[in-house]
N, C-alpha and C positions, 0 to 999 in steps of 0.2 A: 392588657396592653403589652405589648413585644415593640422591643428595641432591637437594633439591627444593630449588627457585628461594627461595622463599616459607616465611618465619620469624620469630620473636621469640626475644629474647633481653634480659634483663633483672641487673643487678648492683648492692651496694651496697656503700659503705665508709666509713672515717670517717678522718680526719689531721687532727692540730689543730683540734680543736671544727669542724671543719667534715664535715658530711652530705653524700656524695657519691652520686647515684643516676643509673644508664645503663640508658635503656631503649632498644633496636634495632629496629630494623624493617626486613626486607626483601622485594621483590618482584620479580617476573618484570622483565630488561635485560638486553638484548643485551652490554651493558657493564657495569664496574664504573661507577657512578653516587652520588653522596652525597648527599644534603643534613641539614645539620647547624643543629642550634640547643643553642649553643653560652653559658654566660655569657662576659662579656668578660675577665677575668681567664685564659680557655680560648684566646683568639681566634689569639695568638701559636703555637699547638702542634697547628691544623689542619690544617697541609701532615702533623705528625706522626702525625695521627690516621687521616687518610686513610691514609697509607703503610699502618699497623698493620691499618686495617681491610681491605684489599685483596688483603695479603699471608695473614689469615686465610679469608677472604670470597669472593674469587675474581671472583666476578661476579654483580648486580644493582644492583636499584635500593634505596639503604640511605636511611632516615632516624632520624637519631640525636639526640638529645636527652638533654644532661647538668645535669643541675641541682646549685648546691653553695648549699650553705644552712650561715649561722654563727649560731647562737646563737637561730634560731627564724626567721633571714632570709635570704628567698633570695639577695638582693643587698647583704652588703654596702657600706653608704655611708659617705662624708664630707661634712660640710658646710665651703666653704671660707669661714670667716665673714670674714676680712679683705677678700676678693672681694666675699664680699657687703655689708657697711659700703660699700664704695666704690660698687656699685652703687646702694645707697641712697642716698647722698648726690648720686649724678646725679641721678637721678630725683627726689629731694625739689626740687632747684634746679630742672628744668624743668617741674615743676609749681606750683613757683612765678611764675615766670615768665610758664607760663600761663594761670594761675587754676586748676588745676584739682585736682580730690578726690586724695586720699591713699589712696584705699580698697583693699584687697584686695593692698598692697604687699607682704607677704610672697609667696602663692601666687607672682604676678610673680619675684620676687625668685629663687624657687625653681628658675623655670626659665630662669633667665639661665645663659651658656656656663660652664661649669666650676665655678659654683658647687656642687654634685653631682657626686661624683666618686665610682668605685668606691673605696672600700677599697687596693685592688691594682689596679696595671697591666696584673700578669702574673703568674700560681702559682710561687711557689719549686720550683726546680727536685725538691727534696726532694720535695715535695707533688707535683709533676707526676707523677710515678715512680708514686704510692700509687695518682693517678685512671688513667693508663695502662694498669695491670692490672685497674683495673674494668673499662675499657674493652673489654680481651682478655677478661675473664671472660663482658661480656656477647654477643660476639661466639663465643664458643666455647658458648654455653649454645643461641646463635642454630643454630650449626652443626650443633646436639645435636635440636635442633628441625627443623632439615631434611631429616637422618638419619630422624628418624621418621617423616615426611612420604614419604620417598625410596621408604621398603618399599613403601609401598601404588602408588608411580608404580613400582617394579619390579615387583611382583604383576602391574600390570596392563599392562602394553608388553608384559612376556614372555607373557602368553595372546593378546595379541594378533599377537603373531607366528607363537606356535602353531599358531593360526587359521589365519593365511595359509599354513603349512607345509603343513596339514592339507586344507585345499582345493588346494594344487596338487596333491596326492597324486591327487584325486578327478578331476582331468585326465586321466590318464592311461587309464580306462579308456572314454573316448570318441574317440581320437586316431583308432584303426581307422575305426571306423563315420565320422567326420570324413571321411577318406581315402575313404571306398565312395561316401560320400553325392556328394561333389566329381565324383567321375569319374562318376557314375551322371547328374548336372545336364547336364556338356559332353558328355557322348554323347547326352543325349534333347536337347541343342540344335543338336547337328550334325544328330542324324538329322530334324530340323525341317527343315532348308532342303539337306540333301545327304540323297540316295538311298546305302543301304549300302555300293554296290558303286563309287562314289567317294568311301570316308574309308578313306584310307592308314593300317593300321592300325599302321603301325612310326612315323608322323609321331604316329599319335595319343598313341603311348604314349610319345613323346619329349616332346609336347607337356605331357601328363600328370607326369612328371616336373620336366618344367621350372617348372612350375605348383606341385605339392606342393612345391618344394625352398624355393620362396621364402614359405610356409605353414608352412616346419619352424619351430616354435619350442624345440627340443630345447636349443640354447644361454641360451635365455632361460628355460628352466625350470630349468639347470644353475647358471647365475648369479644367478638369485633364491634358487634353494639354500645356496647359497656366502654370498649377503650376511646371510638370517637366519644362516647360523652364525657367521659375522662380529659379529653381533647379540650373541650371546651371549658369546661372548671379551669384547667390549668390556665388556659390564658386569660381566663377572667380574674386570675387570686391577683392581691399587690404583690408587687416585685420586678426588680428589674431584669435579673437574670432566670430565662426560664428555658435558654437554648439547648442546655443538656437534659431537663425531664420532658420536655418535647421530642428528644431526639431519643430518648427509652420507649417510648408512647408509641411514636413511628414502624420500631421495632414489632412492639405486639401487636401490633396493627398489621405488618408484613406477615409476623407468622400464624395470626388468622389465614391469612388471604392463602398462601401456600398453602394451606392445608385445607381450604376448601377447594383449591383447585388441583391439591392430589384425591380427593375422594368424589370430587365432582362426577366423572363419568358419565359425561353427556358434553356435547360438541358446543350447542346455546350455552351452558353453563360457565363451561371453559373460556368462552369468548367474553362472559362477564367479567371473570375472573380476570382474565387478559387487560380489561378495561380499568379496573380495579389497579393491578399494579400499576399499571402506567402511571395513573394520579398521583398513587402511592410516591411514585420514583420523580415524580414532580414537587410532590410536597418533600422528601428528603433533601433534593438539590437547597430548597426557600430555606431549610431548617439550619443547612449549616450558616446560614449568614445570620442567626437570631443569636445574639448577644446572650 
């Protein structure tokens, strides 16, 4: 089974009159990655958050967004009026001072330092507990969303390896004719510039030899074989995270292919080969989005 990079995942809950809602998001990262918008009453329990979503989540880029709403408010507040009286009373003395208007002294007032404070510093540990499990809920619902995203990135990497299985099959029955064509080129270019009765014909066929042996790509078609069935294992083991030894896999799989279509030396062959990467560079695009 393969899960996809790329998810949502959404939760709700309620602890003392307060409405708690997690919405998750995540997308294709090399790493586990966060970013969070968090209320401040949350701010303290992010090192916690992260842990939790990391040890579900695995790897991506996450943006998380926790809203807690009391009583029809998102945030919330206190007004500290004896802070504020004092501020007032500066301000009334230095605009006396300088002549000048009174006007719009509250709005002011309002955003002087700590006049405004949240409610809470920090969630009672009690209440921490209730949004934690939203947290995991929405994070597992994310997970449940990647699963189903996963089938369709498995459907389509395993035909695409199929592919490539299926054309190297189709190699095989040009190797001969390869081997006729090759010896048939260096004998009509000896006999260009050598008369018959000086080409050594026990040098020629060592030559010939020595020539096809470094054209054998028998090994290379044995361990391309070998890495798609590799291919397969891999996404049949448990686990959630399998986008990085997929994407090693890929790799030996490409430098199979190059290297039969540097020793290829034939036109049909070439063009398999051709056919071959393209898959290839198809199944690379599916791979980064595998979790």
């Amino acid at each position: 089974m393969l899960y996809s990079m790329t998810g949502f995942g959404r939760a709700e809950t309620s602890v003392n009159n307060k409405q708690v809602v997690v919405e998750l998001k995540s997308l294709n990262g090399k790493q586990f990655e966060m970013m969070t918008k968090l209320p401040p009453i949350l701010r303290s329990y992010e090192l916690d958050i992260r842990n939790l979503l990391n040890s579900i989540l695995f790897r991506g880029t996450m943006d998380l967004t926790v809203t807690i709403k009391q009583e029809g408010a998102s945030k919330p507040m206190t007004v500290n009026t004896d802070l504020a009286v004092y501020y007032y009373n500066s301000m009334k003395q230095i605009a006396g001072q300088l002549g000048l208007e009174e006007d719009n002294v509250l709005s002011t007032l309002m955003r002087m330092p700590e006049v405004v404070a949240a409610e809470q510093d920090m969630l009672p540990e009690e209440e921490w507990e209730v949004v934690k499990k939203a947290i995991a809920s929405a994070a597992n619902n994310l997970m449940e969303h990647r699963k189903h995203e996963g089938e369709a990135l498995h459907k389509d990497l395993e035909s695409r390896i199929k592919n490539i299985e299926t054309l190297l099959e189709q190699i095989a029955p040009h190797e001969t004719a390869r081997a006729e064509k090759v010896r048939a080129r260096i004998n009509q270019s000896m006999n260009e510039f050598l008369s018959k009765d000086k080409i050594d014909q026990n040098r020629f066929e060592q030559e010939m030899i020595y020539y096809l042996e470094r054209m054998d790509f028998s090994e290379e078609k044995t361990r391309l074989s070998q890495h798609c069935k590799y291919f397969y294992e891999t996404i049949a083991k448990e686990g959630n995270a399998k986008g990085k030894m997929i994407g090693f896999i890929m790799q030996e799989i490409g430098r199979e292919i190059n290297t039969l279509g540097a020793k290829a030396n034939d036109a049909t062959i070439q063009q398999i080969v051709i056919s071959m990467k393209d898959e290839l560079e198809k199944a690379k695009e599916q791979v980064l989005n595998i979790l």
